[in-house]
C-alpha positions in Angstrom: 196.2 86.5 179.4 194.4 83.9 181.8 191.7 85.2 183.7 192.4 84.2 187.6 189.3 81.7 187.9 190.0 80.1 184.8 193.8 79.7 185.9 193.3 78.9 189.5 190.3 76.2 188.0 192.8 74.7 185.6 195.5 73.8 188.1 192.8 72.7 190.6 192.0 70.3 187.5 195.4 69.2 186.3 195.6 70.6 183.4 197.1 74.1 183.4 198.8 73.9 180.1 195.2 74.9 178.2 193.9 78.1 177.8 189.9 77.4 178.8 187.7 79.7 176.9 190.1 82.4 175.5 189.6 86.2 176.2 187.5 86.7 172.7 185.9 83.8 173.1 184.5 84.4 177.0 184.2 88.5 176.1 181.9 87.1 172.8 180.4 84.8 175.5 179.1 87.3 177.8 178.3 90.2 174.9 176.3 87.4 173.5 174.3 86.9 177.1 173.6 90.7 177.2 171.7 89.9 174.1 168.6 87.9 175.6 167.9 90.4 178.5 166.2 93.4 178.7 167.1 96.4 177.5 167.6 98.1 181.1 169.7 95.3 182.3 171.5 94.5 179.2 173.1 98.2 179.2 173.5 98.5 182.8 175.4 95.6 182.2 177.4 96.8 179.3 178.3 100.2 181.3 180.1 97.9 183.9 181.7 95.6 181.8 185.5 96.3 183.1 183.7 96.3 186.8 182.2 93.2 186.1 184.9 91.5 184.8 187.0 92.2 187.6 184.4 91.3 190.4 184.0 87.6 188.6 188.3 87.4 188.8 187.4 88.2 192.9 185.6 85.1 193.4 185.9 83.6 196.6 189.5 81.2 196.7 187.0 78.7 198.4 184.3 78.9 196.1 187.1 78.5 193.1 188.6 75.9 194.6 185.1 73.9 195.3 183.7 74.3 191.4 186.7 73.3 190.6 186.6 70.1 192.0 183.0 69.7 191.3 183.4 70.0 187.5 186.5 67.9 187.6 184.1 65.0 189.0 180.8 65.9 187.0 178.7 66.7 190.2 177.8 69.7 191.9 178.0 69.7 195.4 175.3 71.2 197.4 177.6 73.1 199.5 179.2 74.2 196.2 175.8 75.3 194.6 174.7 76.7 198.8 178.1 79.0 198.0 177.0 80.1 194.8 173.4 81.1 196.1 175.6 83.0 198.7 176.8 84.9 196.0 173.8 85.6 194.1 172.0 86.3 197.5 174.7 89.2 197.9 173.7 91.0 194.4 170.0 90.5 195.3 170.1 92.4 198.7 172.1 94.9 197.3 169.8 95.5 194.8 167.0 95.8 197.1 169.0 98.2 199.3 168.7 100.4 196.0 172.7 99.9 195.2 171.5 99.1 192.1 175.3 99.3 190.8 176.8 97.3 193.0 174.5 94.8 192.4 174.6 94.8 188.8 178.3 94.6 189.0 177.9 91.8 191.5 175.0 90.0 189.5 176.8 89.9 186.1 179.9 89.0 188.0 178.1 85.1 187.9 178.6 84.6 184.5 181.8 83.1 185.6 179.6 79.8 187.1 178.2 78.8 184.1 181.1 80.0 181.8 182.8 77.5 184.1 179.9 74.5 183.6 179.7 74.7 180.1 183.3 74.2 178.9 183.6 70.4 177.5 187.6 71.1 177.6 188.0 71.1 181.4 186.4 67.5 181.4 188.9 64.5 182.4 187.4 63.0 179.4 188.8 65.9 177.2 192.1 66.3 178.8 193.5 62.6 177.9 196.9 63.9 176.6 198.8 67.1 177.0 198.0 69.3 174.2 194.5 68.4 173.6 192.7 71.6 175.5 195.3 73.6 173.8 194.5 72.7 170.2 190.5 72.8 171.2 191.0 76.3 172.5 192.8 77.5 169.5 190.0 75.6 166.7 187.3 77.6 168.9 189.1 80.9 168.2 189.8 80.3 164.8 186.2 79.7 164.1 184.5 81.9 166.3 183.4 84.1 163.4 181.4 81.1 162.2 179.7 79.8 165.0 175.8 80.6 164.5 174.9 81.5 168.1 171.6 79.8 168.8 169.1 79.6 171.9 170.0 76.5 173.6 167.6 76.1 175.9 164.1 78.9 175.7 162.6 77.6 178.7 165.8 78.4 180.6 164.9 81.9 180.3 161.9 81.5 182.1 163.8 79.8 185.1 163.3 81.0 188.5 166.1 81.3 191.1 165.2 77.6 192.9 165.5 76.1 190.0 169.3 77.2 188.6 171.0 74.4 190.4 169.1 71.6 189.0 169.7 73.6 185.3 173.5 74.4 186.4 174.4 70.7 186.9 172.3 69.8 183.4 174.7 72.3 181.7 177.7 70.3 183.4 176.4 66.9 182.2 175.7 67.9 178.7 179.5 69.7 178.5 180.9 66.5 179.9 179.7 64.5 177.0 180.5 66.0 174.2 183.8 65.5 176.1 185.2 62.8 174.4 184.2 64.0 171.0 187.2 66.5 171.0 189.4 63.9 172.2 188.6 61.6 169.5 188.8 64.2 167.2 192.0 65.6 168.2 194.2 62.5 169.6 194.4 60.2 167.1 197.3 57.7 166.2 198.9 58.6 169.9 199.5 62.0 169.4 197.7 65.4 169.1 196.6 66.9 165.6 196.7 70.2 164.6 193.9 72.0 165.0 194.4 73.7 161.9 193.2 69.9 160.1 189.3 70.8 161.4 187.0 72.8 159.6 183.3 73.9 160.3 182.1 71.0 158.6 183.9 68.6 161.2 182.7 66.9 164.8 184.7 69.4 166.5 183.3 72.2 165.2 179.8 70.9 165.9 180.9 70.7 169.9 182.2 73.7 169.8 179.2 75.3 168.3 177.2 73.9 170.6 179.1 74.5 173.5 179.0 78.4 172.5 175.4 78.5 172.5 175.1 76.6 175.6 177.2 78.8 177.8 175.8 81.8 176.3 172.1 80.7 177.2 173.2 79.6 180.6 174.5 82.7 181.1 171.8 84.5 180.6 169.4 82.3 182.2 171.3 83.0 185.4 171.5 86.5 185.1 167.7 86.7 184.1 166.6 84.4 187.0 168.1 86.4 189.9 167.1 90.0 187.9 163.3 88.2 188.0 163.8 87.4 191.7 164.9 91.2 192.5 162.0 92.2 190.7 164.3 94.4 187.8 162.3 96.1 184.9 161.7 93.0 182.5 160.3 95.1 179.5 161.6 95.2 176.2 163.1 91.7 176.4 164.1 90.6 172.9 162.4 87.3 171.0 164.7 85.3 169.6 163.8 84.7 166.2 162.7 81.0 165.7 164.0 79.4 162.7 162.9 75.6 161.5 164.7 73.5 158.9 163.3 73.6 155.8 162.9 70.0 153.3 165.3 70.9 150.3 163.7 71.8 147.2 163.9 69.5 144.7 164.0 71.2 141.4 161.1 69.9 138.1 
């Protein structure tokens, strides 16, 4: 089933026949965020997932209707990113009011922005013929159990609030090009190819892996700027363990 932003985003953008992040892939998405926080937040968070959920489906029509225009043209508005502060604004007074639920609720709620931002299918470039998004969606679902969810960005964690609409419209320009990489991959010869033909060891799959990671460090970064801002506990944050490519071992 369509979440309402994603579906109310996809006719906005023309192309209402994909499927834009599918439920296990955004409920992966967000679980995946919860990681990189701290401990408090992360299972405050995970207490009010169905609450959460449905707050981000409650987004203002206006608000919906402006990000999706935005990411249908590559640039974020500032009244667009003014609405989204409005927004985040909301969970940080009621978090200082001491509603720390409602605010919680209201904070994760914003996942939905960069969710939104870091989706290469809802780019013009990547919507080129009917069928592609859906194929894209259904490759990204199939191979979810292989995608190595890496930090995309460690300084992003470390943002604070002024900065998260100069880091939300980088996430938009890197999604929009790796774009054209799942057109190429997918439309080829005039028509659409099954996504079934991909594996993990194909462009596709590297965009898709990629655009995992991004979103779920983008969500987090937002949640963890705003938690910083309202002053929330920020012990016990995890460390993502750093791994470095190692030169192949060449045998006597």
């Amino acid at each position: 089933m369509r979440r309402p932003l994603v579906a109310a985003l996809l006719t906005l953008l023309g192309a209402a026949e994909a499927g834009a992040w599918p439920a296990p892939v955004a409920d992966g998405l967000v679980r995946h965020a919860r990681r990189l926080l701290p401990a408090s937040l992360g299972l405050l968070m995970q207490e009010r997932e169905r609450e959460i959920r449905e707050e981000a489906e409650r987004l203002p029509a206006e608000l919906v209707r402006a990000l999706a225009a935005d990411t249908a043209a590559g640039r974020l508005q500032p009244a667009t990113v003014v609405a989204i502060e409005g927004r985040a604004a909301e969970a940080l007074q009621l978090m200082r009011q001491q509603r720390l639920t409602e605010g919680v609720v209201r904070l994760g709620a914003l996942y939905a922005i960069p969710m939104v931002l870091t989706d290469p299918a809802l780019a013009p470039a990547a919507t080129v013929a009917p069928g592609i998004s859906r194929e894209y969606y259904a490759f990204l679902s199939a191979n979810l159990d292989k995608i190595p969810v890496v930090l995309d960005d460690a300084a992003a964690l470390q943002l604070d609030r002024r900065q998260l609409g100069s880091y939300w419209q980088g996430l938009l320009d890197r999604s929009r090009d790796h774009a054209p990489v799942i057109a190429g991959e997918l439309f080829q010869g005039g028509r659409v190819l099954d996504h079934r033909a991909f594996d993990y060891r194909s462009p596709l799959f590297a965009v898709a892996s990629l655009a995992y990671s991004r979103a779920v460090t983008g969500i987090a970064a937002t949640w963890l700027a705003l938690w910083r801002e309202a002053r929330g506990d920020l012990t016990r944050m995890p460390s993502p363990h750093e791994v470095h490519p190692q030169a192949p071992r060449i045998e006597p």
